[in-house]
MARMI-316862 format. One line per 4 residues: number of its first residue (from 0); their letters; for each residue x, y, z of C-alpha. Coordinates in Angstrom, 2 decimals, always signed. Example, Ala and Ser with C-alpha at 12.3 -4.5 7.8 and 13.67 -1.06 7.14 Angstrom:
BEGIN
0> AS> +12.30,-4.50,+7.80  +13.67,-1.06,+7.14
END
This chain:
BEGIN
0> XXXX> -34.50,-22.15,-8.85  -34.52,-21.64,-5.36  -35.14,-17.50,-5.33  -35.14,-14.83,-3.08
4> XXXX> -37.16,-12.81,-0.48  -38.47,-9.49,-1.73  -36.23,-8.30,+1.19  -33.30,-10.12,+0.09
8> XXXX> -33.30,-8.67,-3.37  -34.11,-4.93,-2.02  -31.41,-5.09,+0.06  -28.95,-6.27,-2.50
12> XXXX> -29.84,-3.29,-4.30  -29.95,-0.85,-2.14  -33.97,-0.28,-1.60  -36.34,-0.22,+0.15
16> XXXX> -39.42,-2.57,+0.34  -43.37,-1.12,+0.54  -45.96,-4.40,+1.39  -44.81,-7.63,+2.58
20> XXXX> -40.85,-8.51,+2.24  -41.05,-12.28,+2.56  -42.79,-13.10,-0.89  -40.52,-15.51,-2.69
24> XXXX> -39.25,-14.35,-6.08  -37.79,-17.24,-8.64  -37.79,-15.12,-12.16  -37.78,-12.23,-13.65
28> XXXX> -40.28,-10.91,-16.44  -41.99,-7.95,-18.73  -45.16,-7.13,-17.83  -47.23,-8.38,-20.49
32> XXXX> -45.50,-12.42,-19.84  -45.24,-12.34,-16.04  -46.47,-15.23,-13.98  -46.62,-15.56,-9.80
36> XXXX> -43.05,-15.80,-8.53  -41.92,-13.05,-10.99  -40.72,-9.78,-10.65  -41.13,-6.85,-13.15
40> XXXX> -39.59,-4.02,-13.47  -42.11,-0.53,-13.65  -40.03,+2.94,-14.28  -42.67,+5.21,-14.66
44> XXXX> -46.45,+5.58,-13.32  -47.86,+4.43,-16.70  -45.88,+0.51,-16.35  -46.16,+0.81,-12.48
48> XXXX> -50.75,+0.74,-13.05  -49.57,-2.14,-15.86  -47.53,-3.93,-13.28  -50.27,-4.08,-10.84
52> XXXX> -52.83,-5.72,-13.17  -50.07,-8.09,-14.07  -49.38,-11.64,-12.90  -46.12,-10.50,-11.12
56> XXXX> -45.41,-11.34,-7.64  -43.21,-8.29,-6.65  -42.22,-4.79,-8.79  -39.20,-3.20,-9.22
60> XXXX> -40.00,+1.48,-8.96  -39.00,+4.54,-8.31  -38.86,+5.47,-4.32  -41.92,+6.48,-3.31
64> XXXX> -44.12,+4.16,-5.35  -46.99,+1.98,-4.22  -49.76,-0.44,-4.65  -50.84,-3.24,-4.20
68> XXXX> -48.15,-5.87,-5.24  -44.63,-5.63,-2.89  -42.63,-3.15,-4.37  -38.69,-2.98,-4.23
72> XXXX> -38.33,+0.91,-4.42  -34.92,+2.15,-5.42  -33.64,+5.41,-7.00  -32.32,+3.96,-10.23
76> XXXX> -35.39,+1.40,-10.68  -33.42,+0.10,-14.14  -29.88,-0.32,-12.81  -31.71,-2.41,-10.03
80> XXXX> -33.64,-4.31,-12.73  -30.30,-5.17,-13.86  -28.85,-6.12,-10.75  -31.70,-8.59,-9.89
84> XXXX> -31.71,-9.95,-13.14  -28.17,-10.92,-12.41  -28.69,-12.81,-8.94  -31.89,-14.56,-10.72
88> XXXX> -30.13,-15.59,-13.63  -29.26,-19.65,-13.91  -25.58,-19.81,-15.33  -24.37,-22.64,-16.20
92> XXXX> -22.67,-24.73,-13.59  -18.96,-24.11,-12.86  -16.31,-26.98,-12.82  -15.31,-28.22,-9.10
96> XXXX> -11.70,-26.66,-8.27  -9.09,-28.23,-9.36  -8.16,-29.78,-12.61  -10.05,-32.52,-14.19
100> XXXX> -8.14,-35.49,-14.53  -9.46,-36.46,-18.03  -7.52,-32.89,-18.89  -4.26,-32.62,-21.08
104> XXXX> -1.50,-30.51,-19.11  +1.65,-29.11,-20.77  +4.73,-28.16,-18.28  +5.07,-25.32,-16.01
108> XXXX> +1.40,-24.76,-15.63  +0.80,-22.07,-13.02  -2.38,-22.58,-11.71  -4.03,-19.65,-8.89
112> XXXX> -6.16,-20.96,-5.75  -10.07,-21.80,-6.28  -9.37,-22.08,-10.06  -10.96,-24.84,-12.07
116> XXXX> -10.71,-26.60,-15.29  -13.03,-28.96,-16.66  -13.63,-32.12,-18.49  -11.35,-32.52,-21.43
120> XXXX> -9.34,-29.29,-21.62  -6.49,-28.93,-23.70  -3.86,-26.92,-21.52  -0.30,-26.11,-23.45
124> XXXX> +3.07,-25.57,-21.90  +3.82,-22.17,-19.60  +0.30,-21.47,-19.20  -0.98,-19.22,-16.07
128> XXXX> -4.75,-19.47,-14.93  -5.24,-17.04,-12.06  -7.43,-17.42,-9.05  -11.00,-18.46,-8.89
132> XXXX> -11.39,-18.28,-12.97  -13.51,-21.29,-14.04  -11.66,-23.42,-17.62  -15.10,-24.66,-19.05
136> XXXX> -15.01,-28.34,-20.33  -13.13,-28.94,-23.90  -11.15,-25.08,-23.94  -8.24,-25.04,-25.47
140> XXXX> -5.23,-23.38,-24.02  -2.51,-22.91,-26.24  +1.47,-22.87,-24.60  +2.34,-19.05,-22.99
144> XXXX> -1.60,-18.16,-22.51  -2.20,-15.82,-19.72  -5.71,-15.28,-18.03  -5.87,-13.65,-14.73
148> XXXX> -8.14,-13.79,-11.98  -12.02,-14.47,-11.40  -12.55,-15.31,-15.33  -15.04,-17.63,-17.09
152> XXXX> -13.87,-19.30,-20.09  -16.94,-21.79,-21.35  -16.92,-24.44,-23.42  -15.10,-24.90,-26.95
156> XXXX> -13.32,-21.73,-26.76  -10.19,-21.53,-27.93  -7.25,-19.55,-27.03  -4.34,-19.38,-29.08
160> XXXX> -0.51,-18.85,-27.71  +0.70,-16.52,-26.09  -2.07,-14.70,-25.89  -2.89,-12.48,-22.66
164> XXXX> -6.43,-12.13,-21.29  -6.96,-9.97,-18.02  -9.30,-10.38,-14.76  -13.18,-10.60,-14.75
168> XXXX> -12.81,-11.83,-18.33  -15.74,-13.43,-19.15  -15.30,-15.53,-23.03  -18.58,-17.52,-24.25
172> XXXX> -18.64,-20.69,-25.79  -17.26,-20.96,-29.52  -15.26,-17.71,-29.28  -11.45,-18.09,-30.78
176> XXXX> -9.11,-15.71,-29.96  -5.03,-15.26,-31.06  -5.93,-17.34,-34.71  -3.81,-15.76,-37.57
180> XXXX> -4.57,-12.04,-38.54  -5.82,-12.12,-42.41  -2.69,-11.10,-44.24  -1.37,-12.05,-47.71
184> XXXX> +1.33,-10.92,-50.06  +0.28,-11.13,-53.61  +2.95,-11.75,-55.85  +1.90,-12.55,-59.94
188> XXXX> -0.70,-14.85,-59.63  -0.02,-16.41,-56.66  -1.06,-15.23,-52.66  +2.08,-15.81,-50.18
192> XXXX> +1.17,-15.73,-46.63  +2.60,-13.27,-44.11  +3.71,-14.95,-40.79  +1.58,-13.38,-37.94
196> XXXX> +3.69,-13.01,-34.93  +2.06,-10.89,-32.82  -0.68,-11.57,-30.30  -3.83,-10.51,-28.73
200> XXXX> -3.87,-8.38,-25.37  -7.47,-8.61,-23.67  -7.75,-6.07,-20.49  -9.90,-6.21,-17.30
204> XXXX> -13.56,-6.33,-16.97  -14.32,-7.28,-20.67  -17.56,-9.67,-22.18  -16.98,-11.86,-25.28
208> XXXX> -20.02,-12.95,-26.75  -19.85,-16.96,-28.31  -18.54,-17.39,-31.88  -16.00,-14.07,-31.94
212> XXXX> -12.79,-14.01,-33.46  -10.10,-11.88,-32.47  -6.96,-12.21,-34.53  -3.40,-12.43,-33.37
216> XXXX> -1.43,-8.86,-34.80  +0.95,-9.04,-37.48  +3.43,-7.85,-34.91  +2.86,-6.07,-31.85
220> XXXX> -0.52,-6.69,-30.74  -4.66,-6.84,-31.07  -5.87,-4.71,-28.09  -9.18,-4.91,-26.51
224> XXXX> -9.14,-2.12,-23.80  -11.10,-2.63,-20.16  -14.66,-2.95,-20.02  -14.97,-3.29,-23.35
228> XXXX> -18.20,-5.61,-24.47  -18.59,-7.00,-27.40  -21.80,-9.49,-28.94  -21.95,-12.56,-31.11
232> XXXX> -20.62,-13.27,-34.25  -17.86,-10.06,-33.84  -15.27,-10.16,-36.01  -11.55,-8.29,-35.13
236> XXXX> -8.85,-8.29,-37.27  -5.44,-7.98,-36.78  -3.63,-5.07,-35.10  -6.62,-3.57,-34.39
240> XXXX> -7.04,-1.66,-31.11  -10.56,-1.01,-29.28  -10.53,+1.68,-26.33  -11.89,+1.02,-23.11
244> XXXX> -15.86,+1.17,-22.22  -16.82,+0.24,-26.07  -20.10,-1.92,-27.49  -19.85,-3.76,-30.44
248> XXXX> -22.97,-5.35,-31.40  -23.33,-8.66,-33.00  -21.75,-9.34,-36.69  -19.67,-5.87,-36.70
252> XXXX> -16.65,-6.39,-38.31  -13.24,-4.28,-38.10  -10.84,-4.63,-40.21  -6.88,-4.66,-39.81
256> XXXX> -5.42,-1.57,-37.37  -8.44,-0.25,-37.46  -8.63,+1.78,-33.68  -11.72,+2.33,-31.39
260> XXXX> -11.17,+5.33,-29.19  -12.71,+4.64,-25.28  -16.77,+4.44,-25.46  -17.41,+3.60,-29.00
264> XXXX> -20.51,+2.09,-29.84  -20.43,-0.10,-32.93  -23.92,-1.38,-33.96  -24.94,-4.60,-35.97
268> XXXX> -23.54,-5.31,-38.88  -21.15,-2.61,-39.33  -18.41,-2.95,-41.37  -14.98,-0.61,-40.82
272> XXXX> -12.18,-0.30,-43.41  -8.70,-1.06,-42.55  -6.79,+1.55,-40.70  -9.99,+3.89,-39.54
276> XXXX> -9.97,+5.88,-36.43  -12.74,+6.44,-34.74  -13.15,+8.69,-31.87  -14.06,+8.50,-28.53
280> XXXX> -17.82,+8.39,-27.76  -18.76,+7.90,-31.05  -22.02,+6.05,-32.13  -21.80,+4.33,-35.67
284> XXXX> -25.45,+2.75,-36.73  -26.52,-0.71,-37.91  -25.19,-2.10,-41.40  -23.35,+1.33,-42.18
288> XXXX> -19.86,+0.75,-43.54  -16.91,+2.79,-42.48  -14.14,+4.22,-45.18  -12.67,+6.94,-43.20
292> XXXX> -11.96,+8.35,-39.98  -14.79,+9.50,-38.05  -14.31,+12.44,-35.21  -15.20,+11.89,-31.63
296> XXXX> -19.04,+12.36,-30.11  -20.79,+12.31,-33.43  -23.75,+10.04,-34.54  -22.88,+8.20,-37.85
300> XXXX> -24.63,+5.75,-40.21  -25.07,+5.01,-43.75  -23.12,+3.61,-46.61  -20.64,+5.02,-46.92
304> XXXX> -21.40,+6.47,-42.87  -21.57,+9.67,-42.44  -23.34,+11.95,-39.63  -26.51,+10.47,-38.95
308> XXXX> -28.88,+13.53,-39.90  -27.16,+14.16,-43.05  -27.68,+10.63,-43.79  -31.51,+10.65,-43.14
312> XXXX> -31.81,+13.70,-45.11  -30.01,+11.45,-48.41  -32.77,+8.63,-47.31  -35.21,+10.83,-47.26
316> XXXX> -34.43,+12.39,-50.86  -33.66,+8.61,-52.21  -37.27,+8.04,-50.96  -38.41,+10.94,-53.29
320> XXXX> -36.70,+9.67,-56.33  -40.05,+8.25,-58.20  -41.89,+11.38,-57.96  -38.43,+13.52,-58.43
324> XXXX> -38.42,+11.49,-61.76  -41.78,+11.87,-62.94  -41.18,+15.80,-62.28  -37.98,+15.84,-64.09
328> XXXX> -39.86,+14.14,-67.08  -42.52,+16.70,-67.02  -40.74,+19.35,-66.82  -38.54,+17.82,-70.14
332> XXXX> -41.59,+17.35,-72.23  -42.51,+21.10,-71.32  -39.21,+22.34,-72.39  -39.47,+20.26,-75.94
336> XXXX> -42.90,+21.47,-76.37  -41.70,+25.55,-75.83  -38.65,+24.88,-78.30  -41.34,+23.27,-80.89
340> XXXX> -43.10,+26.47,-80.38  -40.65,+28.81,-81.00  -39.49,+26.77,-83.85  -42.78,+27.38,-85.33
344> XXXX> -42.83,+30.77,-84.45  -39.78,+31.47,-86.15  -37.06,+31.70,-83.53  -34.04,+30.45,-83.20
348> XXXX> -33.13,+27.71,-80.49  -33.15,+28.66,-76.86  -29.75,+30.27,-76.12  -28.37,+29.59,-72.70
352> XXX> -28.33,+32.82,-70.80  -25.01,+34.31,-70.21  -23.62,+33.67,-65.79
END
């Protein structure tokens, strides 16, 4: 990796540089697995006296810090972090532009200047690739497929027809989107498939992590609203619509029309029933499983989820069971041993008091 000057990165981000500017910086690291050439990222005074015992080359802090090491000294030290972490990163090398010529090319391909499609791509008939998005080596491209500009499709992904994928789309390797929404008409004994028609819609600005499916809608179409990001292993079924600005972490799962409202965050592993709405800004925790609609802003988790302190509360009590047990079982014996009592005593059995 070639790197950057101290200098070069703070001025891509905006900040200012205390100590030398011309150190060379090739990587980026924690604190704790730094070596020289790395930079490290300090947002408090605590990590900033840990970064300067480090190995690091350069630190990323708050204006107004200093030390010893070059520090890069912006206002937002993380959203920096993030920044140089994204000119430092090694991506994988896009194809030249153009079209390969070991590629398969349907008709009427419209094709946008500075795009590029690699080795062995499958591209159908009426297809539109827009300008300066890079076709990874071996994508598939089925016939009407739309992807606008400055996208990254890598390798093995495949698109089904007719599906529509906006600008800044980036789509990692294994993903397939458009296959056949899950739907079956039972009738006796025997499953009869429903045709799926529909297609899948994918706006502006949105991540796809490797080995996603989105499904193609019944009718109509699967929606996956700007910005949106979404991790590995993400499954969306069909006719289901996420808002713009959502997270879904990796091996979520939502089930048919299900609908996201704009800044959901959907953790690992949780699974949503068909046909749930869930509000905007809502947060649902790791493995809990959605049955019902869940309002806007609120904090859910659990099985089934439901607002996140309620929820620890039921954990909490579930934790108590052994000794809840052992109380209810004292508390029995002591009740038989006052009715053998009475018994003996002459009285009749305990009455229950009148409400």
């Amino acid at each position: 990796m070639a790197g950057m000057t101290v200098g070069e990165l703070a001025e891509a981000v905006g900040g200012t540089v205390w100590g030398p500017d011309d150190v060379v910086i090739t990587g980026a690291a924690s604190v704790t697995e730094a070596t020289p050439g790395d930079v490290v990222l300090a947002e408090s005074a605590k990590y900033l006296a840990a970064a300067e015992k480090s190995r690091a080359s350069a630190v990323v802090a708050a204006d107004g810090s200093c030390g010893r090491k070059p520090t890069i000294r912006v206002a937002d030290p993380r959203r920096a972090f993030a920044e140089i972490l994204r000119r430092l990163a090694s991506q994988p090398k896009p194809p030249r532009p153009g079209i390969d010529p070991s590629c398969r090319v349907g008709a009427r391909l419209t094709c946008g200047d500075g795009a590029a499609v690699g080795y062995g791509c499958w591209i159908g008939d009426d297809v539109t690739i827009g300008e300066r998005t890079a076709i990874h080596p071996f994508v598939y491209l089925g016939d009407g497929v739309r992807i606008g500009a400055d996208s990254v499709i890598y390798p093995r992904v495949v698109i089904y027809q007719e599906s529509e994928l906006g600008s800044r789309v980036t789509v990692h390797a294994g993903t397939v989107i458009g296959s056949d929404g899950f739907g079956y008409l039972q009738v006796g004994n025997e499953l009869h498939k429903v045709p799926q028609i529909g297609k899948v819609i994918i706006e502006d600005d949105v991540e796809i992590g490797a080995n996603v499916t989105i499904d193609r809608a019944k009718t109509g179409a699967t929606r996956i609203g700007r910005g949106t990001k979404i991790d590995n292993q993400v499954q969306i079924a069909h006719n289901a619509k996420v808002g713009s600005g959502c997270v879904i972490v990796a091996q979520a799962g939502l089930s048919g029309s299900v609908e996201l409202g704009n800044g959901v965050t959907i953790a690992g592993q949780v699974g949503i029933k068909e046909h749930v709405r869930i509000g905007d800004g809502a947060v649902v925790g790791g493995q809990a499983g959605v049955f019902g609609d869940l309002p806007a802003g609120g904090t859910y988790s659990g099985f089934p989820a439901r607002p996140h302190r309620e929820h620890l509360r039921a954990q909490a009590a579930f934790l108590r069971l052994p000794e809840t047990q052992k109380a209810v079982v004292a508390l029995q014996k002591e009740v038989d041993r006052l009715k053998r009592r009475l018994t003996k005593l002459g009285g009749d059995e305990i009455e229950p008091e009148s409400e």
